[in-house]
C-alpha positions as CSV (number, residue, x, y, z in Angstrom):
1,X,-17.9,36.6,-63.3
2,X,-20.2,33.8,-61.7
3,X,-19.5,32.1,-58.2
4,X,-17.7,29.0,-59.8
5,X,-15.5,30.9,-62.2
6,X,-14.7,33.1,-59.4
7,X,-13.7,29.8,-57.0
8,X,-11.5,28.3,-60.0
9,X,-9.4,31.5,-60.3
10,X,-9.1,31.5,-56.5
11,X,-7.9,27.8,-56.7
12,X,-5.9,28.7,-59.5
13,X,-3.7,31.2,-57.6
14,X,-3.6,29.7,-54.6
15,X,-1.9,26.6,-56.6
16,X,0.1,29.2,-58.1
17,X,0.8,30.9,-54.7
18,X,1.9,27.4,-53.4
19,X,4.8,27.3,-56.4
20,X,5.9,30.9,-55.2
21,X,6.2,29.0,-51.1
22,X,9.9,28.0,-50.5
23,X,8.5,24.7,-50.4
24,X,10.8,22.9,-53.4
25,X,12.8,19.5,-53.4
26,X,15.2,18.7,-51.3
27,X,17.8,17.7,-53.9
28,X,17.6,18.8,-57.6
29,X,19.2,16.5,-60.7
30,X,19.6,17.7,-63.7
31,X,20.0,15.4,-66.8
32,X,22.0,17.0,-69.4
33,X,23.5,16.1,-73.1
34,X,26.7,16.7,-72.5
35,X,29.6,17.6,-70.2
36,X,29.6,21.4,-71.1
37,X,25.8,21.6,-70.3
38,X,26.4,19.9,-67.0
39,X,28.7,22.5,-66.2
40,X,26.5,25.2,-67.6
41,X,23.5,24.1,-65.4
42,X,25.4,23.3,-62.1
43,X,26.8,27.1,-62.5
44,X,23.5,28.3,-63.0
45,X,21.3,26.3,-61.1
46,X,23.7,27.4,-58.0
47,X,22.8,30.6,-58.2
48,X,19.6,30.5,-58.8
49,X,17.8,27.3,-57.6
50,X,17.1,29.5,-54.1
51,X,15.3,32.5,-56.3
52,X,13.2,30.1,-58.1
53,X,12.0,27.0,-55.6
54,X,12.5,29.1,-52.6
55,X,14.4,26.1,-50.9
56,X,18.4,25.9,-50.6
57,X,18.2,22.6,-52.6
58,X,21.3,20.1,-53.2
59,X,22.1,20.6,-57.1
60,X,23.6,17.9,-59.0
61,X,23.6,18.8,-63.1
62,X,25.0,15.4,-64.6
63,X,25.0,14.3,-68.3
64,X,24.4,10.9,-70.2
65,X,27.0,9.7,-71.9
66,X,25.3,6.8,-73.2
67,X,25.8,5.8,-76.9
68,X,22.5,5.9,-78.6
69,X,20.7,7.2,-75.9
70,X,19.8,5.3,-72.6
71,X,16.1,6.1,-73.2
72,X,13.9,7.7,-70.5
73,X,13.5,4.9,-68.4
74,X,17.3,3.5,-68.2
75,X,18.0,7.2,-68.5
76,X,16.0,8.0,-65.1
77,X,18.1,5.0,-63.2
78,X,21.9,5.7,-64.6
79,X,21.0,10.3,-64.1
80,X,20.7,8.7,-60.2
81,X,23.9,6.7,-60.5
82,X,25.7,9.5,-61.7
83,X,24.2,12.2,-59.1
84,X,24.8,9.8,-56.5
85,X,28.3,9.4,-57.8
86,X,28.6,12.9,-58.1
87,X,27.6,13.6,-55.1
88,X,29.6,11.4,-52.7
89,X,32.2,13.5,-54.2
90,X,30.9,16.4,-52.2
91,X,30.6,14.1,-48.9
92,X,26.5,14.0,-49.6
93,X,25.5,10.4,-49.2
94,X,22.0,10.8,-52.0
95,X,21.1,7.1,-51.1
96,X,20.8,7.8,-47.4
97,X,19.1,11.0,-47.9
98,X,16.5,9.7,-49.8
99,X,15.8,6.5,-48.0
100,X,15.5,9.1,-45.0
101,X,12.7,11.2,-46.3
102,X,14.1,13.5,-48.7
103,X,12.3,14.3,-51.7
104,X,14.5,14.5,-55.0
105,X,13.7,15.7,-58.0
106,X,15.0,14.9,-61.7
107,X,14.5,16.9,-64.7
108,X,15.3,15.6,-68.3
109,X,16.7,18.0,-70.7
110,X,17.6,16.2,-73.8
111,X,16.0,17.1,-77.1
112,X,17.0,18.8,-80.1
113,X,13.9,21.0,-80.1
114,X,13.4,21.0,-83.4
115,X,9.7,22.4,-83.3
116,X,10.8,25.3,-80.9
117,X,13.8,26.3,-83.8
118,X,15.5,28.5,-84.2
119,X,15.5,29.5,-80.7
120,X,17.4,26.6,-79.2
121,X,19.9,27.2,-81.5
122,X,20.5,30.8,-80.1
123,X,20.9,28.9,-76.8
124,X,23.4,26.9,-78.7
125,X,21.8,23.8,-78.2
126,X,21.0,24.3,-74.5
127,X,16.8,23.5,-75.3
128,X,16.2,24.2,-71.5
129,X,17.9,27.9,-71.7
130,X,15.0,29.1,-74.1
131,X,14.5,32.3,-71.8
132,X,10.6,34.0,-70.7
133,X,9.7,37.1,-69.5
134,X,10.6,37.0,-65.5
135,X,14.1,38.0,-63.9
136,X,16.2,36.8,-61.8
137,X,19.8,37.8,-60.2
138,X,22.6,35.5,-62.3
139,X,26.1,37.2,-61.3
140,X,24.9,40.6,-60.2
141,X,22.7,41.2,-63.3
142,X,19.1,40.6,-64.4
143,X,18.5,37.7,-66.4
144,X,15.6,36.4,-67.7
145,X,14.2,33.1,-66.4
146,X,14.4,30.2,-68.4
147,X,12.5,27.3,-69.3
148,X,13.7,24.4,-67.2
149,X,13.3,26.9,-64.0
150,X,10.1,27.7,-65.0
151,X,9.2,24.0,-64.4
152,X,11.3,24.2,-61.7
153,X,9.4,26.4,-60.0
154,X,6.0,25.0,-60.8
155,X,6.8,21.4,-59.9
156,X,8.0,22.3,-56.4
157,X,4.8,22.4,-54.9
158,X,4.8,18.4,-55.1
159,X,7.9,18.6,-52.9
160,X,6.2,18.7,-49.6
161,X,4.3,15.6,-50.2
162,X,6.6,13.5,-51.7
163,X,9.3,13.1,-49.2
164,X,11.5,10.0,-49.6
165,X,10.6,9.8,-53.4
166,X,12.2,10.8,-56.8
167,X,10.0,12.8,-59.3
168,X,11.3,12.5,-62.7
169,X,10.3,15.5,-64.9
170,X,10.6,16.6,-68.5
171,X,9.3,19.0,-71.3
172,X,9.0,22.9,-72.1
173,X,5.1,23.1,-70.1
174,X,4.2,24.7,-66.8
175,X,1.0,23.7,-66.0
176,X,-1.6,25.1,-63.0
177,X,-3.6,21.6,-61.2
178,X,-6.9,22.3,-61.2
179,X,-7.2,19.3,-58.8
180,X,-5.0,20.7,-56.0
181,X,-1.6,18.8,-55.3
182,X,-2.7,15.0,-54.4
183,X,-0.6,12.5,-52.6
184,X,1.5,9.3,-54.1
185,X,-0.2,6.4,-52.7
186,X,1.8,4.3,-54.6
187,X,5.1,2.8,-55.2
188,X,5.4,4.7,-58.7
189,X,2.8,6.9,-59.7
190,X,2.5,8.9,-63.1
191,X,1.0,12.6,-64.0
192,X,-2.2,12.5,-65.4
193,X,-5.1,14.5,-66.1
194,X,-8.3,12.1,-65.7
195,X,-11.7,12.6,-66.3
196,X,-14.4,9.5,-65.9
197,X,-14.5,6.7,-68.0
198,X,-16.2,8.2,-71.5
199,X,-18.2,6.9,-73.6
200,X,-17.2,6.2,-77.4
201,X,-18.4,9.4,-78.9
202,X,-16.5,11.2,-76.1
203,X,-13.4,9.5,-76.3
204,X,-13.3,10.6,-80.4
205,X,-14.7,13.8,-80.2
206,X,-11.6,14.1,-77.1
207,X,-9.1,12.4,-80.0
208,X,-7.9,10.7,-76.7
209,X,-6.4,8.1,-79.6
210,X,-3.6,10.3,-79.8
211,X,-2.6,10.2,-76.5
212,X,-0.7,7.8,-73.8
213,X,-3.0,7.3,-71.7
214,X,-3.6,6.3,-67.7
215,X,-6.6,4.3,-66.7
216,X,-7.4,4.1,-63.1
217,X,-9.6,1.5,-61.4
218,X,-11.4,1.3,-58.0
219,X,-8.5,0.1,-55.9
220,X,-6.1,3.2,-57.6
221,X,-4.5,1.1,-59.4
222,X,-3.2,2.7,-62.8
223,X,-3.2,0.6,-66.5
224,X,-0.7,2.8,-68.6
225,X,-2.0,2.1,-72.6
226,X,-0.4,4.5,-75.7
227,X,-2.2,5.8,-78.6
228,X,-5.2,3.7,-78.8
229,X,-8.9,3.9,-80.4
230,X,-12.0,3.5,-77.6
231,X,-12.9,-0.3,-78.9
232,X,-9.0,-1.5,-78.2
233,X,-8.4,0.6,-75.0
234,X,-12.1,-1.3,-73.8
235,X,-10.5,-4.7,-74.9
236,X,-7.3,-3.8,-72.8
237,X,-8.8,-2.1,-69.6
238,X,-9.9,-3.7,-66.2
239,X,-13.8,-3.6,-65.8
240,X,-13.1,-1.7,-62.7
241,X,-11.9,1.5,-64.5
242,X,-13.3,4.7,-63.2
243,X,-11.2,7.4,-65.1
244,X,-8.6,7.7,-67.8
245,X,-6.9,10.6,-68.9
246,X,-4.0,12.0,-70.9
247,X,-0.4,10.8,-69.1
248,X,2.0,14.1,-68.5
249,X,4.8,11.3,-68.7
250,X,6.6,12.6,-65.6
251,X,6.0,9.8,-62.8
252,X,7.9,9.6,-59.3
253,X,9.0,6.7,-57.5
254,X,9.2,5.6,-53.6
255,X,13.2,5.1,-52.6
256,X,12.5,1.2,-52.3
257,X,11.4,1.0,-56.0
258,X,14.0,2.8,-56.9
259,X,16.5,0.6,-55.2
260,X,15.0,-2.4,-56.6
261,X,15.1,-0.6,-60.3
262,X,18.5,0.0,-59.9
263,X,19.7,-3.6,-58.8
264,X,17.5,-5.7,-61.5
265,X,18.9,-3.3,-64.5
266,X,22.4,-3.3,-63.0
267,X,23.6,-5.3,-65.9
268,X,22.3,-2.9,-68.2
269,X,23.7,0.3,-66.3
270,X,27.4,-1.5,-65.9
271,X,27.8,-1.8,-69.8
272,X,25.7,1.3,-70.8
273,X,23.4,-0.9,-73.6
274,X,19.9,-1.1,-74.5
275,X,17.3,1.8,-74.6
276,X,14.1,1.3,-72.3
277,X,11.8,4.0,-71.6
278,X,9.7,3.7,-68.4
279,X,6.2,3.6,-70.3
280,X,6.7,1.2,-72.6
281,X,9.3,-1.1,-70.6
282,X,8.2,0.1,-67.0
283,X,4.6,0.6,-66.5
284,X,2.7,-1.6,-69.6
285,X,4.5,-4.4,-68.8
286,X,3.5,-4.0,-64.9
287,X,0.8,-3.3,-66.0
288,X,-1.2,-5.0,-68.9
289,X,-2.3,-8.4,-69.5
290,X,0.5,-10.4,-71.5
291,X,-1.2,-10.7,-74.7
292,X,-2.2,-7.1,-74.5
293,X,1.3,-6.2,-74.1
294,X,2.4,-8.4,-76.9
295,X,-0.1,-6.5,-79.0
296,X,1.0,-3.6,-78.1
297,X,4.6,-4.0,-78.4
298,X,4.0,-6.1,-81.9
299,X,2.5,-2.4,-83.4
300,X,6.0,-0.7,-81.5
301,X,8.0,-3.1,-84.2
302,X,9.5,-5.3,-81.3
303,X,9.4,-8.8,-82.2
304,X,6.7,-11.3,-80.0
305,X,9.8,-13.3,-78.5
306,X,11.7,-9.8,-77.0
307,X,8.7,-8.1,-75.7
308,X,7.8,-11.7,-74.0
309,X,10.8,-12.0,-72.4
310,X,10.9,-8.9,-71.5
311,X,7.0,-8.5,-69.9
312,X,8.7,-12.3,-67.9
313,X,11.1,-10.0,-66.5
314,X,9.3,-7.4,-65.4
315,X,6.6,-10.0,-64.1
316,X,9.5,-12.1,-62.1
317,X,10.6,-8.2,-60.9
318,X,6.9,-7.7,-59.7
319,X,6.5,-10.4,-57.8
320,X,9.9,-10.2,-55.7
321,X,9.0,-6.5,-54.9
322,X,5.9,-6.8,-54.1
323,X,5.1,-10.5,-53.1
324,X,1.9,-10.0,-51.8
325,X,0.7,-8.5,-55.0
326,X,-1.2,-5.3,-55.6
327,X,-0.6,-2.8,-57.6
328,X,2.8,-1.1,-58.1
329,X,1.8,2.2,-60.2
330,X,-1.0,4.9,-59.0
331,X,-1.9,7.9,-60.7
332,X,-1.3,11.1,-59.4
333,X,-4.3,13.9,-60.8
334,X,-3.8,17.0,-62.3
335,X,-7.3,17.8,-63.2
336,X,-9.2,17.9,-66.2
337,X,-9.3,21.7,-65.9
338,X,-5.3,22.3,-65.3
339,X,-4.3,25.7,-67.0
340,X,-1.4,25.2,-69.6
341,X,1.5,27.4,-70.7
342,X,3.4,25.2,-73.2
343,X,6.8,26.7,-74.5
344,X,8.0,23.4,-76.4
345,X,6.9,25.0,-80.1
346,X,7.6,28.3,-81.7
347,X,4.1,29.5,-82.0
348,X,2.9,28.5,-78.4
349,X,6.3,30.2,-77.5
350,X,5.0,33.2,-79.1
351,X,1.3,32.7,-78.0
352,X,1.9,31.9,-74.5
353,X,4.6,34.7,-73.9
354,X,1.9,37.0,-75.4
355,X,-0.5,35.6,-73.2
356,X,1.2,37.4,-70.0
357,X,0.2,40.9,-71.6
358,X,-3.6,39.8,-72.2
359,X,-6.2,40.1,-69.9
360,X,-8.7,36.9,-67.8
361,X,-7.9,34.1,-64.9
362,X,-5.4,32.4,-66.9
363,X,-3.1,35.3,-67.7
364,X,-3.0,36.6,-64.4
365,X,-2.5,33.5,-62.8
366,X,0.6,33.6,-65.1
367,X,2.0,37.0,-64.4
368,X,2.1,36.2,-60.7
369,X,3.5,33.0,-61.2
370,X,6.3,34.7,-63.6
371,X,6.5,37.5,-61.1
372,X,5.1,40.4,-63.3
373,X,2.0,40.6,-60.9
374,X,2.3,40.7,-56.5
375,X,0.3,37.6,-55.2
376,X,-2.9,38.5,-53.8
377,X,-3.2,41.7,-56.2
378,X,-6.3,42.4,-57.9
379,X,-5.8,41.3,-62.0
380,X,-6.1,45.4,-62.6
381,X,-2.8,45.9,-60.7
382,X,-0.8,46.3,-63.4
383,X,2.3,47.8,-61.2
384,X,4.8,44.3,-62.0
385,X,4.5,44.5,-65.8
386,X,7.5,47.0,-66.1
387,X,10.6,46.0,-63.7
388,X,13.8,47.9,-63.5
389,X,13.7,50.1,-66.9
390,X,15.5,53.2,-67.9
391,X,12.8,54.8,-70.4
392,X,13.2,58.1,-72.0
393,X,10.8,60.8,-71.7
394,X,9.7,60.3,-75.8
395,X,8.4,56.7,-74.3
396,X,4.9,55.9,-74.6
397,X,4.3,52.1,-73.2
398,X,0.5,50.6,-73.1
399,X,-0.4,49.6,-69.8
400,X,-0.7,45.8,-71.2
401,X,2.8,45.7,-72.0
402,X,5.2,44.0,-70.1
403,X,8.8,45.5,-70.3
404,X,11.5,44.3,-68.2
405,X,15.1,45.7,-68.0
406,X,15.0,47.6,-70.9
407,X,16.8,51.0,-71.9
408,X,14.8,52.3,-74.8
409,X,15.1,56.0,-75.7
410,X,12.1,57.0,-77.7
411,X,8.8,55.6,-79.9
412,X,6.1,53.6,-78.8
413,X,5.4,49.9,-76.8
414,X,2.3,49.0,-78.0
415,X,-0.7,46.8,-76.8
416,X,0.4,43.1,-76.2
417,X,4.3,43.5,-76.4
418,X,6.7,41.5,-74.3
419,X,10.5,43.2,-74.2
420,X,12.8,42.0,-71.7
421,X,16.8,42.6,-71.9
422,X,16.2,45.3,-74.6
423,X,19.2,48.2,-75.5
424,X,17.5,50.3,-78.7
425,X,17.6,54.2,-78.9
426,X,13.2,53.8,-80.5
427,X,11.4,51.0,-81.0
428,X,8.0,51.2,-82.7
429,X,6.6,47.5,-81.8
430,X,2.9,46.0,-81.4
431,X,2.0,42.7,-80.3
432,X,5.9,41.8,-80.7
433,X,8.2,39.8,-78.7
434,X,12.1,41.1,-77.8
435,X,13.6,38.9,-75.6
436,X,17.3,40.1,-75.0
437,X,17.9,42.4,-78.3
438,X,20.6,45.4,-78.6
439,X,19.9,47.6,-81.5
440,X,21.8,50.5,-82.7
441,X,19.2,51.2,-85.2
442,X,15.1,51.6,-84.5
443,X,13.4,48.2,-83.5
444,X,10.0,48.1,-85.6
445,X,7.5,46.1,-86.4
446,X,4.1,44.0,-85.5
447,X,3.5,40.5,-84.3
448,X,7.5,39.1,-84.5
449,X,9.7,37.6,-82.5
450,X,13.7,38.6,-81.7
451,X,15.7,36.5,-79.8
452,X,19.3,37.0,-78.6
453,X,19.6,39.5,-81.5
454,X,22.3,42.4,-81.8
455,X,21.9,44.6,-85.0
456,X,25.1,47.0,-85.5
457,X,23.6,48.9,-88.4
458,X,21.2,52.0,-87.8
459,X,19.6,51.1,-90.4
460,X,15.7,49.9,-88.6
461,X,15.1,46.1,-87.6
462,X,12.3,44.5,-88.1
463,X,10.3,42.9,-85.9
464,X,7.4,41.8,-88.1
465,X,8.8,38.1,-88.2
466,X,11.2,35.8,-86.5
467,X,15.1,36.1,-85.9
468,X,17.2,34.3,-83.5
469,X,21.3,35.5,-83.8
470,X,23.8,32.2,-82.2
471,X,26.9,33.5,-81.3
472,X,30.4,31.2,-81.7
473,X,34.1,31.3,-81.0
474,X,36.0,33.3,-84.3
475,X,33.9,36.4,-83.6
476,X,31.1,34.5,-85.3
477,X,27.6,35.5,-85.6
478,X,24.7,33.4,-87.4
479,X,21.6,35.6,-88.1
480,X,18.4,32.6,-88.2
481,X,15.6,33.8,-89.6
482,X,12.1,32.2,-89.9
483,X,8.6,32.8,-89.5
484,X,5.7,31.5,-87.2
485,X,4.2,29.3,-89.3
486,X,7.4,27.5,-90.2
487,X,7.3,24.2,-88.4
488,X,10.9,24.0,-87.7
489,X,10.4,19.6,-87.1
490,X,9.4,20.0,-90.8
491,X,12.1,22.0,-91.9
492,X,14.5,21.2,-90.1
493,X,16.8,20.3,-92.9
494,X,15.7,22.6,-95.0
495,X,17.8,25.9,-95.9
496,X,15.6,28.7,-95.8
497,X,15.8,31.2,-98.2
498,X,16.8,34.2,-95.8
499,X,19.8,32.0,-94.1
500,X,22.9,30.9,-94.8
501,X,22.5,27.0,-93.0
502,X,19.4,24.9,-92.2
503,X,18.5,24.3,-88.6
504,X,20.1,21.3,-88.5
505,X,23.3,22.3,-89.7
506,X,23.5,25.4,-86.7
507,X,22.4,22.6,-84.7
508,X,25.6,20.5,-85.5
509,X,27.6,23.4,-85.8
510,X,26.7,24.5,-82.1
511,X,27.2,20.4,-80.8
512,X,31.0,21.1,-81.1
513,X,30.6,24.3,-78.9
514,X,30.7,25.1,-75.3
515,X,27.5,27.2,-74.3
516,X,29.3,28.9,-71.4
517,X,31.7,30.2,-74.0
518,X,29.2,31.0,-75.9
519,X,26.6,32.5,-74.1
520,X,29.7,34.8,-72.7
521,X,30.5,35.9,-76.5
522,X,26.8,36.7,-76.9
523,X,26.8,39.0,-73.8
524,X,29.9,40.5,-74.9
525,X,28.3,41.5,-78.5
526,X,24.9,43.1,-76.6
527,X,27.2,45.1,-74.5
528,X,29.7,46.3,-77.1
529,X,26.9,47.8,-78.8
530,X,25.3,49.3,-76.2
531,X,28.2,51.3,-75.0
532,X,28.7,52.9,-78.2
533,X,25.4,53.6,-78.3
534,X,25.6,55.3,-74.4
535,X,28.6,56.7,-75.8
536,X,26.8,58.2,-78.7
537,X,23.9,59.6,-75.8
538,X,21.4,57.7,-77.4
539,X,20.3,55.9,-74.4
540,X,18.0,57.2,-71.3
């Protein structure tokens, strides 16, 4: 390994090693879809907020109940009404805390997840329960971590520099900054990873068309522009641009802004109408030229007299908040080299759980940020990979597997595997991903993923493709089956041939449902069968 690779991968895990520092937000708010995943997420989050930020943060789960959907922008302002709302219940004033220095973080949750089916649906619609192979202590017993404490954990190294701030946060990626953690210098500012200004031929061979995009000129000032080819994106930019890059959407904001926010869309949060999201509504309009914007917003659909009136708003907003002009949104870097672990579609669920049993800097920076490998441990140290396991003597496991509170009696782990939560008396398994699975019969098979899945039958189950099992009141279970290449936005509403109801209908099935209730029948189902199988002595 050369000098420079060697200096990225020790940049890499001290950046990782920063996320593992109890160095998280102050306050935590999370946005959910509804009441039951408010009180899902408070309940969790309690428990585990400490294990996974490292910081005793103030937890406030809310939900929108918005009709049609506030957008991400209104969305952002009326999650802080509510959490401040919330709470003042508690005797926790959120306003004077944050105008005092704390540093408060929000995380959006909504989404169907209709690319990551059917494992959302095995959640019973809680998107941000999607579990990955770490553990933590939820009620006395090992659970696996999930995807919105992933984040979580990998956004709380921005806590330390952004005191007196809100950071707004969404999406199913953890990503590594290969440009350190950089300060706001701005009353908004807005994840990005820039590069310099390219040239034509770069900026199609990057396909940067297909991306929002941040621009950042001499000053730091940020131009936010959506999906646009090199020739307009020229036409729209201030000569002075230095670097663009692709926007991570998740932006913070100082306590004044926010303030301001919340008083000039009062109107709007009192009735609960309209749908603004903050690139679009917030930062092109503060941002742009007023014809740009027009043209912009004319593509969107939005008619030229709506968007005007709205880019006079924002402009009459501007000048009363910041009278003596400059710019209101920065850009906060990420680096054009940032490592990326996206979990927000089924195959980069299965390729990036898979990626923790593989070998080079960007795995091990992921097993010690997911706890399977001790910080400061040389990549060979291969000690965290299996956690708290009661393995029978017929058990052979490859040393790249990573198997975490599993009871398996017999067969073989093979190369690349992930298990974690796993009751089966053999399992014969290569390149395969178990996450939470009770078996009676012999787990086998190459390359699949099984998720929340309890098979009664001794008869084997395979894990050569994809199954998710969603639990329901009525002693209900709903065996989803699919495969990897099925792209479950496309077929959505599509009834495989294997299952009884199309995505979408589990979907609406579960919308009904309370996931506490649920996930408590699903934990009752894994244990019934594992006792008769320890009552059988088929278990270690």
């Amino acid at each position: 390994m050369g000098s420079n690779a060697s200096a990225s991968q020790a940049m890499e895990l001290e950046e990782v090693a920063r996320m593992l520092s109890p160095c998280g937000f102050d306050v935590i708010i999370v946005c959910c879809s509804n009441q039951a995943a408010e009180n899902y997420w408070q309940a969790r989050l309690e428990q585990t907020v400490v294990q996974v930020t490292g910081t005793n943060a103030k937890v406030v789960a809310v939900h929108e109940d918005w009709n049609g959907g506030a957008g991400n922008g209104l969305g952002t302002l009326y999650a802080y009404q509510k959490a401040r709302d919330k709470a003042s219940r508690d005797g926790f004033d959120l306003d004077a805390k944050l105008s005092g220095g704390a540093s408060v973080a929000l995380f959006h949750t909504a989404g169907k997840g209709t690319r990551l089916a059917p494992l959302p649906g095995a959640e019973n619609n809680n998107k941000p329960g999607v579990k990955l192979p770490s553990l933590l202590e939820v009620g006395g017993a090992a659970q696996p971590l999930t995807v919105l404490e992933a984040v979580m954990r990998q956004t709380s190294s921005y806590a330390p520099l952004r005191g007196g701030r809100i950071s707004v946060f969404w999406g199913d990626q953890v990503f590594v900054p290969s440009a350190g953690i950089q300060p706001s210098t701005h009353p908004a500012d807005i994840l990005a990873a820039l590069r310099p200004m390219p040239s034509k031929a770069e900026w199609e061979a990057g396909q940067l068309h297909q991306y929002g995009l941040i621009a950042v000129g001499t000053a730091g000032d940020a131009t936010q522009l959506e999906k646009v080819d090199y020739d307009t994106a020229k036409a729209y930019l201030p000569p002075d641009v230095e670097r663009v890059g692709t926007s991570l959407g998740s932006f913070s904001l100082s306590a004044a802004l926010l303030a301001a926010l919340m008083a000039e869309f009062a109107p709007e949060l009192a009735a609960k109408c309209a749908c603004l999201d903050s690139d679009p509504h917030f930062w092109m309009p503060l941002t742009l030229q007023k014809e740009d914007y027009l043209a912009v917003m004319g593509k969107k659909g939005t008619p030229a007299d709506e968007a005007a009136a709205h880019y006079a708003r924002m402009a009459a907003f501007a000048a009363k908040f910041a009278p003596g002009g400059g710019g209101i949104l920065g850009c906060v870097d990420v680096g054009a080299k940032a490592l990326w672990w996206d979990y927000g579609r089924l195959e980069l669920y299965q390729t990036n759980n898979l990626h923790a049993a593989e070998e080079g800097p960007s795995p091990h920076a992921l097993r010690t940020f997911l706890k399977l490998q001790p910080q400061g441990a040389p990549e060979s140290d291969a000690s965290g990979r299996q956690q708290r396991n009661q393995l029978g003597a017929g058990l052979t496991v490859h040393p790249s597997a990573v198997v975490l509170n599993c009871r398996i009696g017999s067969g073989t782990i093979g190369a690349g595997c992930v298990l974690v939560n796993v009751t089966a008396p053999e399992v014969e398994v290569e390149a395969a991903i178990l996450m939470s699975v009770t078996s009676a019969g012999p787990v086998r098979g190459k390359r699949g993923v099984l998720y929340n899945v309890v098979h009664e039958g001794s008869e084997p189950l395979s894990a050569d493709a994809v199954r998710a099992d969603v639990f329901q009141p009525g002693g209900k279970q709903i065996v989803v089956s699919s495969s990897i290449e099925t792209d479950g936005g496309k077929a959505w509403k599509v009834t495989l041939p294997e299952n009884a109801f199309s995505f979408e209908e589990v979907y609406k099935q579960n919308q009904k449902l309370d996931v506490s209730e649920c996930q408590a029948l699903g934990a009752a189902a894994h244990k019934r069968v594992a006792q008769a199988l320890e009552t059988l002595e088929r278990l270690p």
